[in-house]
N, C-alpha and C positions, 0 to 999 in steps of 0.2 A: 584502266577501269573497264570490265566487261560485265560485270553482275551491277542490276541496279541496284542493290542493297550499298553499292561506290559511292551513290548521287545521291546529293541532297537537294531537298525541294521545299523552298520556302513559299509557301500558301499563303494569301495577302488579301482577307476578305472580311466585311465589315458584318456580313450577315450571318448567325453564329451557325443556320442550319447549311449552309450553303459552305464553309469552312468544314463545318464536322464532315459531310457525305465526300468533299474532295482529299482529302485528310486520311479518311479510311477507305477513299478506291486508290489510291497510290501505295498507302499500306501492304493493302490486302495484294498491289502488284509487286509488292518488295521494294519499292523505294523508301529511304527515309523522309521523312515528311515532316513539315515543321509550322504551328501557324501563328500568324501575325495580325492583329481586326484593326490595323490602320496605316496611315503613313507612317507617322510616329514609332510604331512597334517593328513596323519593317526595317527601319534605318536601324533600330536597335539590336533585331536580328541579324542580318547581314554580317554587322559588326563581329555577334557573337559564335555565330555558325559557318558562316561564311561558305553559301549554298552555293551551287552550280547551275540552279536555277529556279526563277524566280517567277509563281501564275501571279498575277498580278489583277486585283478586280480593277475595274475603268472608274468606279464610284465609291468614294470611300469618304469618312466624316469630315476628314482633317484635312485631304489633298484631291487635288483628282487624278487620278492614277495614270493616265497620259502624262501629267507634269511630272511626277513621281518617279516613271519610266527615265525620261528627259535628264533630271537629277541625278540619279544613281549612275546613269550612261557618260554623264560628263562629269562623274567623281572619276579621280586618279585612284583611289583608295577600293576600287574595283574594277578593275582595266579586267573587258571581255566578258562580263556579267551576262549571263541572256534572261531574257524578260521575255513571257509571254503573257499580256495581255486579256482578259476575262470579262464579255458585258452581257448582260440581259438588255441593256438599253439603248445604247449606244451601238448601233449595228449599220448603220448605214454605212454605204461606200466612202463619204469625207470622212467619217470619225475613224474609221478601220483606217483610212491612207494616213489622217493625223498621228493617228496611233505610231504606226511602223514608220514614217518620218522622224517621229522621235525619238526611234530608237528600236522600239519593241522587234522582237525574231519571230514573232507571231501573233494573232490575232484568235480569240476564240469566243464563238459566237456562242450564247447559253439558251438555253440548254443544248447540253454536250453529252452523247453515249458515252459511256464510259472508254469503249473500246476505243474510240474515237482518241479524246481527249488522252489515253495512255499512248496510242501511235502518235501522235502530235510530240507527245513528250520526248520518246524514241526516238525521232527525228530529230529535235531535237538537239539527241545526245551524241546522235552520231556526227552533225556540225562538232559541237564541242569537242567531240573524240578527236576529227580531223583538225579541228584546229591545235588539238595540245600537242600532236602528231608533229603537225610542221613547226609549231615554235620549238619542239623538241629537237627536228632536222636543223633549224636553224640556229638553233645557240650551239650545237656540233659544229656544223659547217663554219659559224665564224670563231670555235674555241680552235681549231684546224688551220682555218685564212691566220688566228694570231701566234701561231706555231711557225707557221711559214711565211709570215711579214715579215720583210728584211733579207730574208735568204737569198731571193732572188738577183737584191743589190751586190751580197758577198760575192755570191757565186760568178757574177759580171767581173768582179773585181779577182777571186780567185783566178779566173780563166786571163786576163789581163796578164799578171803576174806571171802565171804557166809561160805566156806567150812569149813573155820579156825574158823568162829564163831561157828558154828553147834559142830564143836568136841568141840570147849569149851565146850558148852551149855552141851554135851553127857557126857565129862569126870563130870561134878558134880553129876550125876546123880537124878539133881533136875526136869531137865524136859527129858520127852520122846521125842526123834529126828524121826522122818519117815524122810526121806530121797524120793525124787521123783526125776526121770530123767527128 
């Protein structure tokens, strides 16, 4: 995935003007953009869309989006989720550290330039890229290790055999053996 028009971005915010203006600056940067006004609506999202990343407001009707974050992070039914984080309130050093404790890949303090909050996202993406990257290297590399699990025991065992032929072959002394490493 190189064009954000790839990514999708699930928006998570209780307040309708602050949803709508984050909604149409992702838009308007070509990402797909999708939104949610609670806990509730988010779980059900995810479900349905199943974004690749998730702004996440800190205060929201039904949950607190710290715990929210926490949840989602320790479902199996979303292994590698990224969550970033969104508060007007909540801004201090403990709440920012509780935050990314539990889970979050970022922290964004509001208000946010746009430019801002779209390099945030980039950044973002480009985690996600390198991570699909190496889980990509790594289900190669071990479909490769399960191709050549076991060979190495045959081949101990082939070369065995060779060797037990060969002293035949020597002990008659009908043919001449060279031996090569």
């Amino acid at each position: 995935m190189e064009n954000r028009s790839d990514y999708k971005i699930l928006v998570v915010d209780d307040t309708p003007e602050l949803l709508d203006i984050s909604l149409r600056v992702l838009r308007k940067a070509g990402f797909l953009a999708y939104p949610a006004e609670s806990g509730k609506s988010c779980i059900k999202q995810l479900e349905e869309i199943k974004p690749d990343l998730v702004l996440l407001d800190v205060i929201l009707p039904d949950i607190n989006g710290k715990e929210l974050c926490k949840q989602i992070k320790q479902n199996p039914d979303y292994p590698g989720m990224h969550i970033i984080l969104l508060s007007s309130f909540e801004v201090d050093a403990e709440n920012i550290a509780k935050g990314l404790d539990d889970g979050a890949d970022g922290y964004i303090i509001r208000p946010v330039r746009n430019i801002e909050l779209i390099a945030r996202i980039e950044a973002q993406f480009r985690i996600i890229r390198a991570e699909r990257e190496l889980s990509r290297v790594i289900k190669a590399l071990k479909r490769i290790n399960n191709i050549y699990e076991g060979r190495e025991e045959k081949m101990v065992d082939l070369k065995k055999e060779i060797n037990r032929l060969l002293n035949e072959l020597g002990q008659d002394n009908k043919y001449r053996i060279v031996k090569s490493n």
